[in-house]
N, C-alpha and C positions, 0 to 999 in steps of 0.2 A: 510108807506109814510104819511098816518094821523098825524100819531103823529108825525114825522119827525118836520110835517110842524104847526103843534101844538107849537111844543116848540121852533120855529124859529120866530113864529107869535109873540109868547111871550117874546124873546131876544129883538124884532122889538118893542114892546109896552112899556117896559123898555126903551131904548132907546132913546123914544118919551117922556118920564117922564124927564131924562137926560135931554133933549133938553128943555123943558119946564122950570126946574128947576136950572139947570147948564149950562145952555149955548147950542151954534149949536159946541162949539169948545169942549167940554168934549163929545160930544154925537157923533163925529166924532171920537176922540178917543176910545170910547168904540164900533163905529161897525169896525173900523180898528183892533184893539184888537179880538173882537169876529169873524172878518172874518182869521184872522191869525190863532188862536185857532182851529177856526171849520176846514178846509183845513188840518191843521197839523194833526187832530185824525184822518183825514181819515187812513193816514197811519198806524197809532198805531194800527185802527182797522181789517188792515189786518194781522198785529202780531198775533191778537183775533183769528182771523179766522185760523189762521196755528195752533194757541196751541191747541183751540178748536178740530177741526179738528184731529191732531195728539192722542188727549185722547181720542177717539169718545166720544165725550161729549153732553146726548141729547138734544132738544131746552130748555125744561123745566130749568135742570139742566144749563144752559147757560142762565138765563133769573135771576135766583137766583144768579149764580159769576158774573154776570155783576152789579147785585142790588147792593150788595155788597160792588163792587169794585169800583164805581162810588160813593156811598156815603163816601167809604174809600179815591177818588181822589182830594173831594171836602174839607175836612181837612187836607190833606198833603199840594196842593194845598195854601193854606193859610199860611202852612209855609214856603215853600219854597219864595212864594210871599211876604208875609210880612219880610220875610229877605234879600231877594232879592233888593226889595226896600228901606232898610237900606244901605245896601251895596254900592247901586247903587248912594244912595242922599250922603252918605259919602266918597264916591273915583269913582269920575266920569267917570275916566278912564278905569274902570270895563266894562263898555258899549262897550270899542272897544274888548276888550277880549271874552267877548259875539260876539263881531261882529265875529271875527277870529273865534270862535267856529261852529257859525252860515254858515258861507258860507265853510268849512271842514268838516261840515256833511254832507250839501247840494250835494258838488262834492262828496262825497264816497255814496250817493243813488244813483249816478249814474252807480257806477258798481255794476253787479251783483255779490252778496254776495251768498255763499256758505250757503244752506238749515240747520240749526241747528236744531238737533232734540229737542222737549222742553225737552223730556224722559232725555237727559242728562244736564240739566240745574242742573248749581250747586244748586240757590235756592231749588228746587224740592229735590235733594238728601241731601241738610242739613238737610232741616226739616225732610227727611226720617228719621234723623240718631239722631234727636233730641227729636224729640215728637213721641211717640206709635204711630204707623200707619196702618190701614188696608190694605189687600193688594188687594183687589177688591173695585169699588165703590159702594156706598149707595144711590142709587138711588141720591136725589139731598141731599143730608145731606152731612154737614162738617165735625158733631162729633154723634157716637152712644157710646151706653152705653153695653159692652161687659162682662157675669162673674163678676159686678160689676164693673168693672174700666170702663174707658170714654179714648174712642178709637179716633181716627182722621181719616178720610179717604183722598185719594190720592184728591178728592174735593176739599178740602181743601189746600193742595197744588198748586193747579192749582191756586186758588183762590188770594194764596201769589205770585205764576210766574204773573197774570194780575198785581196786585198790580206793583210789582216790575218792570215789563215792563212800568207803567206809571211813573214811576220816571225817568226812562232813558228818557222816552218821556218827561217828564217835564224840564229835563237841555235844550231842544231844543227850546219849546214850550213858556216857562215864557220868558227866556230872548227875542225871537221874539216879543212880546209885550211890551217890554220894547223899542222897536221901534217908538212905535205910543205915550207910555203913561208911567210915573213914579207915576203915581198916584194909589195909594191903592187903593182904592172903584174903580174906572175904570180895573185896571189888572185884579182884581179879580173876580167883577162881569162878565167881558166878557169871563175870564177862566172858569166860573160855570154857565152861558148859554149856553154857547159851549156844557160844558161835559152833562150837564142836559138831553142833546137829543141822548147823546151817545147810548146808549144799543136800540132804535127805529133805530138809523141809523146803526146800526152793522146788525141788520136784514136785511134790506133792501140790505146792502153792499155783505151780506153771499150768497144771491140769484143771485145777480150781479157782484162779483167781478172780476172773469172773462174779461167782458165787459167794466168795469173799469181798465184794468191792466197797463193806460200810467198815472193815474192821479199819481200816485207815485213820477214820475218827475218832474210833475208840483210844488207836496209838495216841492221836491229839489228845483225849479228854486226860490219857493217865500224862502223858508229858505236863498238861497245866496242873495236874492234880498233883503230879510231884514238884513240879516250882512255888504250887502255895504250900507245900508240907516245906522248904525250904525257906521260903521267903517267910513265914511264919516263925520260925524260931527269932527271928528279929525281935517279934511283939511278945515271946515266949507262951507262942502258941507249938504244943508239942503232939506232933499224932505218931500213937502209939505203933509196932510194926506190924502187929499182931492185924491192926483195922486198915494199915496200909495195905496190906497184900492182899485183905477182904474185899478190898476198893478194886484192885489192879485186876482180878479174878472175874469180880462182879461186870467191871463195865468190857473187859477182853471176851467175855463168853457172852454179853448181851451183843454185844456186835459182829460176833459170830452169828446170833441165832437171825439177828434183825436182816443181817447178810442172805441168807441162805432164806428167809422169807418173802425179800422180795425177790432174789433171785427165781425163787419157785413160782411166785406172782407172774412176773414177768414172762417167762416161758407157758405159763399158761395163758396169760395174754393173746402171745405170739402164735401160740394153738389156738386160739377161739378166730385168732382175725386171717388166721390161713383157709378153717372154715369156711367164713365167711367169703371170702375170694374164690374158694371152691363152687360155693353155694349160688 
């Protein structure tokens, strides 16, 4: 939670540089931008927690694919976003299409989707079938050196499934910022604060998710909530950023709270009917 709050202290200080430099109205846009960002990984980071999970993967070893994979997010990231932002400044009407995509994800989080094993994730069995692979792990190693040849282990694999997972999360996540802000330097730096804290908040998520398991919807409500602030400008419907990021705040900390009530519920449940079994 130190670092959590470390590298959120630090998005906040940036931010204040922005304001200083560029305006109250760019510095608005990037914590709109970085509160979109941040709220969206949460979800990507219970993806984490199932692949993880599914490989028994131990913290060490999950400390190293997240190092990884987040300096790996932070270049893709860039491209997606700086093409994204060509795109968007050359055919405007991109934005409503992002809108439509944006609030079509939103509604399918909310039903429950059927448990995918990551074991049979295509990614994982290409590279099986592509590159030499050991077939136990190496402790946290990606590649060892076997009889001379240069082996890959299933690590590494996994390593390409988080990769791959944040790309899917990225069709969802860039265009949502393109809600608040079409400017390069803002998209990006609020996309690379966000991720910056990732692998601190993944821990923290691993111990809690659980207790966490309504904020998931919340991601949904604000993913639909930024596709009609998008799809809206069509009808020259305009929401201001100042009420956007009131919206993003309000329904991220109600699903926190509503999380952790039933969560409390539930366990006390589980306490009355142990009693009871006792009794």
């Amino acid at each position: 939670m130190k670092w959590v709050i470390f590298w959120m202290g630090l998005a906040i200080l940036f931010n204040l540089g922005i304001w200083y430099f560029l305006g109250q109205q760019k510095a608005l846009e990037f914590l709109g931008g970085y509160l979109i960002e941040l709220s969206l990984s949460v979800d990507n980071l219970f993806v984490f927690i199932t692949i993880f999970m599914s490989y028994g993967i131990r913290e060490r070893a999950q400390h190293r694919v997240l190092g990884y994979g987040i300096a790996g997010a932070v270049v893709l990231r860039f491209i997606f976003i700086f093409f994204g932002v060509k795109i968007v400044t050359m055919f405007e009407w991109v934005l409503y299409v992002f809108g439509a995509i944006l609030i079509i994800n939103g509604i399918k989080m909310f039903k429950k989707d059927k448990e995918r094993d990551p074991h049979e994730s295509p990614v994982v069995r290409g590279i099986a079938k592509v590159l030499p692979m050991t077939k136990e792990f190496e402790g946290d190693r990606f590649t060892i050196r076997k009889d001379g040849k240069r082996l890959f282990t299933p690590l590494f694999a996994v390593l390409c499934l988080i990769e791959f997972s944040d790309i899917l999360f990225a069709i969802d996540s860039v265009p949502a910022v393109f809600s608040v802000s079409t400017d390069l330097l803002i998209v990006y730096t609020s996309n690379i604060f966000a991720i910056l804290g990732l692998r601190q908040l993944y821990f923290v998520l691993e111990h809690l998710h659980e207790r966490f398991a309504y904020v998931k919807y919340g991601v949904a409500v604000i993913l639909m909530f930024t596709g009609v602030k998008l799809g809206g400008l069509m009808f020259g419907l305009h929401i201001s950023i100042p009420i956007s990021i009131g919206v993003i705040l309000v329904v991220l900390i109600s699903s926190v709270i509503v999380s952790v009530i039933v969560s409390k519920r539930k366990e006390r449940d589980k306490g009355k009917g142990k009693k009871n079994e006792n009794f």
